[in-house]
N, C-alpha and C positions, 0 to 999 in steps of 0.2 A: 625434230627441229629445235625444241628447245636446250636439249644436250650441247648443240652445235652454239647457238650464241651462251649458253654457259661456259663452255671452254673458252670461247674468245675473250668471255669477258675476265674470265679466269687469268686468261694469259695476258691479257692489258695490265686490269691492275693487279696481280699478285707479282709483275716481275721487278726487280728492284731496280733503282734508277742509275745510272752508270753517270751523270753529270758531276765533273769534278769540282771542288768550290776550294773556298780560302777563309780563314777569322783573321782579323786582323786585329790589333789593340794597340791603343796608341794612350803615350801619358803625355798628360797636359799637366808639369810641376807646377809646386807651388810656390812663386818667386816673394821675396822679403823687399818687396819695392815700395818705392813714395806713391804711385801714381801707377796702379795695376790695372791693366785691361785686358779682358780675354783674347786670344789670340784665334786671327783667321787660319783656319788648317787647311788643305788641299792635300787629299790620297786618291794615288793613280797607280796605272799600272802602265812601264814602258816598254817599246820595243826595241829592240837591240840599236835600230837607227834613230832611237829617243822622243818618238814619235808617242802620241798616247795611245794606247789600247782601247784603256777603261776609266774613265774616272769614277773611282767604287763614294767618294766624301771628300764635300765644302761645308763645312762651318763657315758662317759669317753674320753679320748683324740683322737680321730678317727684320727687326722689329727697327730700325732706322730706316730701312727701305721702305717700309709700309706707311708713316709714318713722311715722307719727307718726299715730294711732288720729282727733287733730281736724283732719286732710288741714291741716296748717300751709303749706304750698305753694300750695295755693289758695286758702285765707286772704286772703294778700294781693295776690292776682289786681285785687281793688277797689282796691290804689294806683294801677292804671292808671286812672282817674278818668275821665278822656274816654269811653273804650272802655266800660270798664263801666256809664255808664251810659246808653248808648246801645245797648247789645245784650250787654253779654257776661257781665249776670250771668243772660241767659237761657240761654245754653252751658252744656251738663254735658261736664266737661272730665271724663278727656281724649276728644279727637279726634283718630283716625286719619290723619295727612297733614296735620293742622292743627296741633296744638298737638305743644310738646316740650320740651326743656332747654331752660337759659339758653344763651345763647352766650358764648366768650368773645373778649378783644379783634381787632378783625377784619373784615373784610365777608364777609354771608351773602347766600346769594342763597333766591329763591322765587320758582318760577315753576307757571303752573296755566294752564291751555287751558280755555276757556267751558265750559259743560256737565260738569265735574269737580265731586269735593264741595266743595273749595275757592272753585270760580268758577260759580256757576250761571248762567244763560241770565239775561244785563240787558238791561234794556228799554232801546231809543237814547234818547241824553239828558247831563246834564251830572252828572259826580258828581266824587268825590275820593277821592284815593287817600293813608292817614293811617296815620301810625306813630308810637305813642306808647311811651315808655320810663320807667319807674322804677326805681332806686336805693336799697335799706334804706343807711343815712348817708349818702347820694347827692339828688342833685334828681330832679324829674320834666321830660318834655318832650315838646313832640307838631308835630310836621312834618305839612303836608300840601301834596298837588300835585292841583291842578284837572285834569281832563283830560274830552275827550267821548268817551261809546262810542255805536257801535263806531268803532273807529279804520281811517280811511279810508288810511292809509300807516304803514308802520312808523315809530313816534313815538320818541324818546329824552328825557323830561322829568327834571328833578334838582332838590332843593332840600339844603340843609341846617343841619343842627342849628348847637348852640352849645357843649353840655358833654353832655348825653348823649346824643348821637345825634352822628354825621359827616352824612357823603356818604348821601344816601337816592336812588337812582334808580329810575326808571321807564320801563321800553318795553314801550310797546303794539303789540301784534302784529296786523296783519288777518286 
């Protein structure tokens, strides 16, 4: 009897995990201005009808929210324009492992394995992976990188910005 739950357990946890994931890195420059403020980011993931998938990361002001009786922090969540109106004024911020502070100048990284709250189970197919930035006295801007899931080899994709965004990269993981 005990041979038999040994092998079971054997075979639970010795077999490796087939869940595909992603890292993500995103640069936040460093701009030569009068009146600098960190930028709100917004990273998703799209589907081909530009619907959201996944929102994997929102940066924004947690500590003016906290802080200020008419949540001024989330307020301007809607300057991210793209995002929000494509899924994110349906998010009740905050989330756990999703949303946080701004960042400041730098590259961050993010990364989530399928089946996480960040990355839920996508159906194969063609989507995009999109990260949009705003600036109070600053511009807005929004990158995106096409890619297909699930990805059949370890991918390295990149684009990037102009003025508030850098280097955005993307590897898809099998």
């Amino acid at each position: 009897m005990n041979v038999r739950y040994s092998l079971a357990l054997g075979a639970l946890f010795g077999a490796p995990a087939f869940a595909a994931g992603l890292g993500v890195s995103i640069e936040v420059p460093r701009l030569n201005v009068a009146e600098y403020h960190r930028p709100y980011v917004a990273a998703w993931i799209e589907r081909a009808d530009n619907t959201v998938a996944a929102t994997l990361g929102v940066w924004y002001d947690i500590r003016t929210k906290t802080n200020s009786p008419e949540g001024e922090g989330t307020k301007w969540l809607k300057d991210l324009r793209q995002w929000w109106r494509r899924g994110g004024r349906e998010l009740t911020v905050p989330v756990d492992g999703i949303t946080g502070a701004t960042r400041p100048a730098g590259t961050h990284q993010i990364n989530a394995n399928e089946g996480s709250a960040a990355l839920p189970k996508l159906a194969p197919g063609a989507y995009k992976f999109v990260v949009e930035a705003a600036r109070e006295q600053g511009g807005r801007e929004v990158v995106s990188i096409p890619f297909q899931w699930p990805p059949t080899s370890a991918q390295p994709l990149a684009a990037a910005g102009k003025d508030e965004l850098g280097a955005v990269k993307l590897e898809l993981k099998p």
